[in-house]
KOLVEX-743486 format. One record per residue (C-alpha): residue number from 1; residue in one letter; chain; x, y, z. Coordinates in steps of 0.5 Angstrom, whole numbers, plus 500, padded with zeros to 3 digits. Layout:
N
    k  r  c   px   py   pz
  NUM  A  A    X    Y    Z
...
This chain:
274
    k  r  c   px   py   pz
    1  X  A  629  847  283
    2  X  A  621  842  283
    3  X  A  625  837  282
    4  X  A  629  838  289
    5  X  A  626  832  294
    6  X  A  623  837  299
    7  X  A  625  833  305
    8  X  A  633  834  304
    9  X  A  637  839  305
   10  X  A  641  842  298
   11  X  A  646  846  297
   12  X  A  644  851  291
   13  X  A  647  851  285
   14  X  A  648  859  284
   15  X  A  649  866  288
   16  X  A  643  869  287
   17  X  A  645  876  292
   18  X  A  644  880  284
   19  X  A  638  877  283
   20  X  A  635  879  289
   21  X  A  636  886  288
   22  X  A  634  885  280
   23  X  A  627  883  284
   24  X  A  622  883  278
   25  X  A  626  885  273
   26  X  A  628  878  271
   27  X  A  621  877  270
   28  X  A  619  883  266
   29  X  A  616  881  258
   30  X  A  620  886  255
   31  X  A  616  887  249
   32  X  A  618  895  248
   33  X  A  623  898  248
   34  X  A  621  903  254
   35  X  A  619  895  258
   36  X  A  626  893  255
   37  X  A  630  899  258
   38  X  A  627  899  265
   39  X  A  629  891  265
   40  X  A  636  893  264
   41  X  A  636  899  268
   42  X  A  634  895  274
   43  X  A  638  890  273
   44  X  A  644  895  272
   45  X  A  642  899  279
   46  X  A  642  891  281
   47  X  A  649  889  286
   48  X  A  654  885  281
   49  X  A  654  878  281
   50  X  A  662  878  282
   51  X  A  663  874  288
   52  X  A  669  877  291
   53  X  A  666  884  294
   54  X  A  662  878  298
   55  X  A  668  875  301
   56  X  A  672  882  302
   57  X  A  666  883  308
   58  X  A  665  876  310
   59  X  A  673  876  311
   60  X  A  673  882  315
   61  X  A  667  880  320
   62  X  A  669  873  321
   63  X  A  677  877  323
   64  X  A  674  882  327
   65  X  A  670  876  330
   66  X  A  676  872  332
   67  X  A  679  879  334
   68  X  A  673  880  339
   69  X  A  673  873  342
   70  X  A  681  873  344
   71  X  A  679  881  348
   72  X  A  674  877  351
   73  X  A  679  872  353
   74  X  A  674  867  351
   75  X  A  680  865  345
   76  X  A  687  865  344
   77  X  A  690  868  337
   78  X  A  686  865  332
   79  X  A  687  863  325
   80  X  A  681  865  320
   81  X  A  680  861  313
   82  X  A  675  864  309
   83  X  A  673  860  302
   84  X  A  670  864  296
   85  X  A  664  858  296
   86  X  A  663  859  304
   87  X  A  663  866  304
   88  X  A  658  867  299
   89  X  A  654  861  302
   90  X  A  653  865  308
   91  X  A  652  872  305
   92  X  A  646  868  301
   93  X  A  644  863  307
   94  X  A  637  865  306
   95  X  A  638  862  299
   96  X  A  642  857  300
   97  X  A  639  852  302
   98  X  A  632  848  300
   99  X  A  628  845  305
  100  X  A  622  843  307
  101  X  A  618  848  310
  102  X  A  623  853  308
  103  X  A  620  860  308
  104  X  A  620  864  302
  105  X  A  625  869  301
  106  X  A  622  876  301
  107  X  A  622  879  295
  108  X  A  624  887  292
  109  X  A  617  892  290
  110  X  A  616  893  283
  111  X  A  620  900  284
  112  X  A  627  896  288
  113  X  A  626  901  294
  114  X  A  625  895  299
  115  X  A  623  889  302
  116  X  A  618  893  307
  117  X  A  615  899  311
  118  X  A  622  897  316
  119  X  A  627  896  310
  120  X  A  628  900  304
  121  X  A  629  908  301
  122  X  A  624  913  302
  123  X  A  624  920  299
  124  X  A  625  927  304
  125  X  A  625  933  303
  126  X  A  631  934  300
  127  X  A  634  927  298
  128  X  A  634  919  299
  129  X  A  635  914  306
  130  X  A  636  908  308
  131  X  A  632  905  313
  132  X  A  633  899  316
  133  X  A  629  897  322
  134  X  A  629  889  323
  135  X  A  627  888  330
  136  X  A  621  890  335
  137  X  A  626  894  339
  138  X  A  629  898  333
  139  X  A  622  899  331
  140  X  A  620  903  339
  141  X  A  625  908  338
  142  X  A  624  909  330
  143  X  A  616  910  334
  144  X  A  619  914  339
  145  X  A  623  918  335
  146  X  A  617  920  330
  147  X  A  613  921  335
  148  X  A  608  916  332
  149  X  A  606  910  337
  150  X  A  602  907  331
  151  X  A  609  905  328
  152  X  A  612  901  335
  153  X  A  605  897  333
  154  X  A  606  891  328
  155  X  A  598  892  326
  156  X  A  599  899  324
  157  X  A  606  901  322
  158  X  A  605  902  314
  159  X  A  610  905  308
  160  X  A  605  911  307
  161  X  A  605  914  314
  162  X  A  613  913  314
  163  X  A  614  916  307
  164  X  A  610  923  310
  165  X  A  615  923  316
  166  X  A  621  922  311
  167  X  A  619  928  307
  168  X  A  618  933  312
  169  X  A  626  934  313
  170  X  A  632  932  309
  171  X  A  637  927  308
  172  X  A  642  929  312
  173  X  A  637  932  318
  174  X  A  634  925  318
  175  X  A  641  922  318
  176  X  A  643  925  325
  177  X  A  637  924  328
  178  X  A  636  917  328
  179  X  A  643  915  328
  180  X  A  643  919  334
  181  X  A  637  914  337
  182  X  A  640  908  334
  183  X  A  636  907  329
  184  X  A  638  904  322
  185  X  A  637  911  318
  186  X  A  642  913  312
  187  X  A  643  918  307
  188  X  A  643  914  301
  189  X  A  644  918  295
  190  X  A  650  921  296
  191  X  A  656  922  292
  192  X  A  658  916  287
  193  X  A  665  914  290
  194  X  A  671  917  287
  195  X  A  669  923  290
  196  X  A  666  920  297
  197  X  A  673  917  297
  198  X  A  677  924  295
  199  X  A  673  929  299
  200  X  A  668  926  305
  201  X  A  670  927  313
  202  X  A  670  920  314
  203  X  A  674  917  309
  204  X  A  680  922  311
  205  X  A  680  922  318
  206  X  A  680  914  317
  207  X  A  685  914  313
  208  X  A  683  911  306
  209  X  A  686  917  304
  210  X  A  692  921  304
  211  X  A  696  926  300
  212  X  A  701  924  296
  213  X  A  706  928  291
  214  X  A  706  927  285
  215  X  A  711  928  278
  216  X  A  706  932  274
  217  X  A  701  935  278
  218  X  A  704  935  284
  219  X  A  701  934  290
  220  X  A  694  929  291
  221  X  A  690  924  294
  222  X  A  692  917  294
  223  X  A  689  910  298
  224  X  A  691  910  305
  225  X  A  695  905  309
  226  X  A  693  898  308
  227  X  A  697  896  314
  228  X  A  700  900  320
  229  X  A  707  897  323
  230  X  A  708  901  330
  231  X  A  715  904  329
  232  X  A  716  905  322
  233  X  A  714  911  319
  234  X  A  708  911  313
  235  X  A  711  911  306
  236  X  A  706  915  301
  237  X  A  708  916  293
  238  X  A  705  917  287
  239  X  A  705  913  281
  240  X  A  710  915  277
  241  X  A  711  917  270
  242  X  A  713  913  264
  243  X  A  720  911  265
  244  X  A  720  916  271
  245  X  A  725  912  274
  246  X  A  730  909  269
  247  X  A  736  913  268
  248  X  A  736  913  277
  249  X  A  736  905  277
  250  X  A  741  904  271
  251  X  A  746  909  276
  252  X  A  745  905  281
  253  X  A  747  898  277
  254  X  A  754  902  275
  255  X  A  751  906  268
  256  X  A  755  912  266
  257  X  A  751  918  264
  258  X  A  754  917  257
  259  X  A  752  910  257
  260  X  A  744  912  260
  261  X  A  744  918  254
  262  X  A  746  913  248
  263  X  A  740  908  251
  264  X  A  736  914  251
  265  X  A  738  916  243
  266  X  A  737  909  241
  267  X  A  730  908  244
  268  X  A  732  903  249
  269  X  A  730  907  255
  270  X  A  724  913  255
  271  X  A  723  917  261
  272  X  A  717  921  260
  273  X  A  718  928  264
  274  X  A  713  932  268
């Protein structure tokens, strides 16, 4: 990077969303096996350098963009092409691109819990939040909503006063509180996601998940419809067994009953039972 010429934008060579969340882990001596283990643990707790969760999201938001300007007759229907490079070059915008006079990308606190008072985790009473407050507006309501106007103050909102807030209710309590007044404020130490997915109310009245029947355990929870088509009804099944289904399409390609067993006693087929 010193040998960039400061006066020409570039194109950065990495994707560095992982590395910013690691903050100072990458830097840490490691002389210890305890500093060794606390590097590691944070680089774990780190998002993954996989590109692809990027550009899920980027996908996502840039059809719901196109969808928002043709219901405001502003386009007609559009079509919508997203690379991978261009996807993660826009979620990494802040570190994309080097120019001069660029400002320094915030860094992460030693403990990875934010960037600032306005962004990052705060212990309650019972549990974690996220708190994400980004701009003068947001502030005046988290102030109004504390009942603490030295928070709607950029000179006298500090970390501390809002880690007293924060512990005097728990997670939940803070979370519809301050959702309800329009300020970013999330639980953010709920259930990992195999049982967010299985048991939250929000996924289920979603659709992310619905029941289905399968063979051996009869009936549970399987991914929600991807795609809805008016007029043809939703088909949910499980995942079946091994072979589950062998004996039924050898039927129907003309095989006798007698045919199928002599294929079972060779062991050409094998149909796993429930």
């Amino acid at each position: 990077d010193a040998a960039r010429p400061a006066t020409h934008p570039v194109v950065g060579a990495a994707m560095s969303g992982a590395t910013l969340q690691a903050g100072p882990a990458l830097g840490l001596a490691c002389e210890t096996l305890a500093e060794l283990r606390e590097a590691s643990r944070q680089l774990m707790r780190a998002n993954e350098a996989n590109p692809d969760p990027n550009t899920s999201c980027v996908a996502g938001a840039a059809i719901l963009l196109a969808l928002l300007a043709r219901e405001r007759g502003l386009a007609a229907g559009q079509r919508v092409d997203v690379s991978m490079l261009v996807a993660n070059a826009w979620a990494n915008a802040d570190d994309f691109l080097a120019y001069a006079g660029k400002p320094a990308r915030p860094a992460l606190d030693a403990a990875l819990r934010g960037f600032g008072p306005g962004y990052r985790l705060y212990e309650t009473r019972d549990g974690w939040v996220m708190l994400a407050v980004t701009t003068e507006p947001e502030w005046r309501r988290l102030a109004a909503a504390l009942g603490d106007e030295a928070l709607a103050s950029p000179a006298t909102r500090t970390q501390s006063a809002l880690e007293a807030h924060f512990r005097a209710r728990s997670a939940a309590e803070w979370e519809r509180a301050l959702l309800a007044q329009q300020v970013g404020c999330v639980r953010a130490d709920g259930p990992a996601p195999g049982r967010f997915w299985a048991e939250d109310a929000h996924a289920r009245e979603n659709g992310c998940v619905a029941p289905a029947l399968h063979a051996r355990h009869g009936e549970i929870l399987r991914w929600g419809a991807i795609v809805h088509v008016n007029g043809a009804p939703e088909r949910r099944v499980a995942a079946p067994l091994c072979g589950q289904h062998s004996e039924a399409l050898l039927a129907e390609f003309g095989r006798s009953v007698a045919e199928i067993e002599a294929l079972r006693a060779r062991g050409v087929i094998a149909c796993e039972s429930s």
